[in-house]
N, C-alpha and C positions, 0 to 999 in steps of 0.2 A: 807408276804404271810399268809393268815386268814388259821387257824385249819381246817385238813376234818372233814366234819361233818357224824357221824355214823348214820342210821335211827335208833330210838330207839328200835326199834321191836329186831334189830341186835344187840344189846348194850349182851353179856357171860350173861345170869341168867336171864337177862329182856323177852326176849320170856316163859321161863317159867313160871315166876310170872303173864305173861299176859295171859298165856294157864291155871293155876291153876284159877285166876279169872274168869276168861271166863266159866272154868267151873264148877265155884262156883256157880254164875249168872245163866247158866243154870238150876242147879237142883235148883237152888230156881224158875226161872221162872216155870219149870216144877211141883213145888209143889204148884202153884200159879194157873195154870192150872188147876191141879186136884180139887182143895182146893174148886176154883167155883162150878165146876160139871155141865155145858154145855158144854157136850161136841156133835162137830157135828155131827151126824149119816151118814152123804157123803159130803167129799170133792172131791172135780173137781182140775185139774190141770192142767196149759198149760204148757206143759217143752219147755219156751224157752229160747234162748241166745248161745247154742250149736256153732253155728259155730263162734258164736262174743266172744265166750270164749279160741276157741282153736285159732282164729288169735291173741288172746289178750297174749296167754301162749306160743303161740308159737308151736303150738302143729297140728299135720295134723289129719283134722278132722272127721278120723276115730278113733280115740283114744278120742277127745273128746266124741264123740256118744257111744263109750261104758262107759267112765266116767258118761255119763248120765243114762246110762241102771243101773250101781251098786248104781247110787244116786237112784234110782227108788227105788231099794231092800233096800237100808237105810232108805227111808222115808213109805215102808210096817213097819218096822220093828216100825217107830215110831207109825206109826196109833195103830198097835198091842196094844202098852205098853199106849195108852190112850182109846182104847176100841170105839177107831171110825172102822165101821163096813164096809162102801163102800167106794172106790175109784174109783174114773172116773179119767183115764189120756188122755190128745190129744197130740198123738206123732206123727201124721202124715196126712193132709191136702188131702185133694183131691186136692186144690192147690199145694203142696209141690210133687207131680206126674209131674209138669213140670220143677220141677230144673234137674240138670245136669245127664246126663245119669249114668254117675257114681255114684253120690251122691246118686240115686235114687238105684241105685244096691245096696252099701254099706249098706241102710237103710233095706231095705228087706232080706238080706243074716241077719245084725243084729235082726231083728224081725224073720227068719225062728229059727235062734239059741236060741234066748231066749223064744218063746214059747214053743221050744221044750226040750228047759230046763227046763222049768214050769212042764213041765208033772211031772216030777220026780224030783223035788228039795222037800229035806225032811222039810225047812219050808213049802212050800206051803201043804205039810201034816199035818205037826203039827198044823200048825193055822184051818186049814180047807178054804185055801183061794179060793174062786171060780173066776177061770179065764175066762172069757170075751173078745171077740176083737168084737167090732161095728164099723160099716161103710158101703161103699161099696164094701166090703170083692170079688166078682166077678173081681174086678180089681187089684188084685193084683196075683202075680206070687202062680202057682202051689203049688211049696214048701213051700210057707208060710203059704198056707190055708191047705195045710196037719198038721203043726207043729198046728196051731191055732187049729184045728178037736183035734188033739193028747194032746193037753192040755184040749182044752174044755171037753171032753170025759174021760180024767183022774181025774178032778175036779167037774164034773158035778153037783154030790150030795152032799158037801158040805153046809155049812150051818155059816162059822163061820167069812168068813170076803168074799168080792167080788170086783174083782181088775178085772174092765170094762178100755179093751186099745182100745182109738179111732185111727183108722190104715185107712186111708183111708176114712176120715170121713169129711163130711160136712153139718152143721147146716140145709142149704136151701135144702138138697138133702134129708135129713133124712124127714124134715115138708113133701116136695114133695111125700116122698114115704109112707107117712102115710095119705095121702089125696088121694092116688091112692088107698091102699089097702081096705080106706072108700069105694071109688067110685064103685070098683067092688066087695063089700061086697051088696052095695044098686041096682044094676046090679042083682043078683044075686036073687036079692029078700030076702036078711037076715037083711037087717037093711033099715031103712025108713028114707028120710031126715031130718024129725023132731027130729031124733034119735043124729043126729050130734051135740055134746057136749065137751068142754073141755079136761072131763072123757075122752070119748071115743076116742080123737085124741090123747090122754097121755098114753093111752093104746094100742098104735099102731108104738108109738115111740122104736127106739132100747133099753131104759132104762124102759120100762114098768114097771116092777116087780121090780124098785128100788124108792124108795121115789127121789123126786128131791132134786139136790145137795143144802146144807146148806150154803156153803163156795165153794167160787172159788178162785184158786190163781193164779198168775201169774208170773214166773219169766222172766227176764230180765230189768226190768221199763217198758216196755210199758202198757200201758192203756186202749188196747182194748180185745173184746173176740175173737175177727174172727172167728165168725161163731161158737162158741162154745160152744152147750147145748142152744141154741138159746131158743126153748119155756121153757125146764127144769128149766131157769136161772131165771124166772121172778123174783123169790123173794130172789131169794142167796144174801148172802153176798161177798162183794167183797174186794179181797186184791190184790194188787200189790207190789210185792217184786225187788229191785235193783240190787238184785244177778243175776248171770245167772245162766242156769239149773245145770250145773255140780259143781257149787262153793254154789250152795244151802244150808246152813247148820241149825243142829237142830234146834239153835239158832233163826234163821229164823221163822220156820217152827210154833214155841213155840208161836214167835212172832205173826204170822197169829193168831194162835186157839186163844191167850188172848186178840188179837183185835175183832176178831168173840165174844167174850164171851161178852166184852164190847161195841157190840152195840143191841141198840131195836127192834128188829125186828116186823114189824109193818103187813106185808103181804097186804101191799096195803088199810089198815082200817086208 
């Protein structure tokens, strides 16, 4: 009969010598990072993988979707300590309104409690973070557009970092509704159709007053955006990460910015 075999990760001492490497490696990648000095002025994020992570852990996937809401506050914390300034996250589809009655509950009782934790959480003071939720904010529950008012209104005047949560959001709906508020701008008699410009439907978008995102990421492996910052996106850079949202780690994260830093960004010339 052959020896059990131990996974090494398990072997008395060997997880630590692999936790002290890991993050050794870290703070060098992180000096590696800085050391460039591109760093992106707005990253975008699609947090997904959530439910493929708690069937993977074994976990009911109300637990993982708050694992995902404190990775969220992990990854403010790292934008902080690199002096990237906006964050776009898409935490919830206007597609994702037809999964499961439940599912759909649970996510919006999570989003009434964490905007309205936002209001008064002493990071979001200290940093100066200005809270955001775009989409189409009319469809969603009562209470959660109270908590989003009660954070927006509590952050309003800030100036130091801007944390945009897409909550009901979609790419083709948002184009839609900036070419409607053209339509009846020109209606109106305030703008002429000659007037219709890039500028001007960029200015009409939910992300107006923010520079378009530099960097997109993506967790779970897949490779698409779904409908995500659809005109905003033209020129971002793109990453795709293999983690899922809740197993995301700095390490990751580190990962994205020093592939961002290492490519040409060309803008279409």
């Amino acid at each position: 009969m052959g020896a059990t075999r131990i996974p090494v990760h398990r072997i008395p001492g060997v997880s630590r010598l692999l936790a002290i490497a890991r993050g050794y490696y870290e703070q060098q990648l992180l000096y590696d990072v800085l050391r460039v000095g591109v760093i992106p002025k707005h990253i975008a994020i699609i947090l997904d993988g959530n439910r493929r992570y708690a069937g993977r852990a074994g976990l009911d996937p109300s637990e993982s979707y708050m694992l995902g809401a404190k990775k969220l506050e992990e990854v403010l914390e790292w934008c902080q300590e690199l002096g990237i300034k906006h964050i776009t996250v898409y935490a919830f589809s206007t597609e994702n309104f037809n999964r499961s009655e439940e599912e759909v509950r649970l996510l919006m009782d999570l989003f009434r409690r964490k905007f309205s934790e936002a209001a008064r959480d002493p990071r979001v003071h200290r940093y100066r973070i200005r809270v955001r939720a775009i989409g189409e904010l009319e469809r969603l529950p009562e209470g959660v557009k109270r908590a989003i008012s009660e954070a927006e209104e509590a952050t309003k005047d800030y100036d130091g970092h801007t944390l945009n949560l897409a909550v009901g959001y979609g790419g083709r709906t948002e184009l839609a509704q900036a070419v409607r508020k053209i339509c009846e701008r020109i209606e109106r008699g305030e703008l002429r159709p000659n007037d219709v410009d890039e500028e001007l439907i960029s200015k009409h978008l939910y992300t107006a007053d923010l520079p378009d995102p530099d960097l997109i990421i993506r967790t779970s492996g897949e490779e698409r955006l779904s409908g995500f910052l659809l005109w905003q996106s033209a020129y971002s850079e793109l990453y795709f990460c293999e983690a899922n949202w809740p197993e995301f780690t700095k390490l990751d994260f580190l990962r994205a910015i020093r592939t961002y830093q290492g490519r040409e960004r060309r803008f279409g010339r």
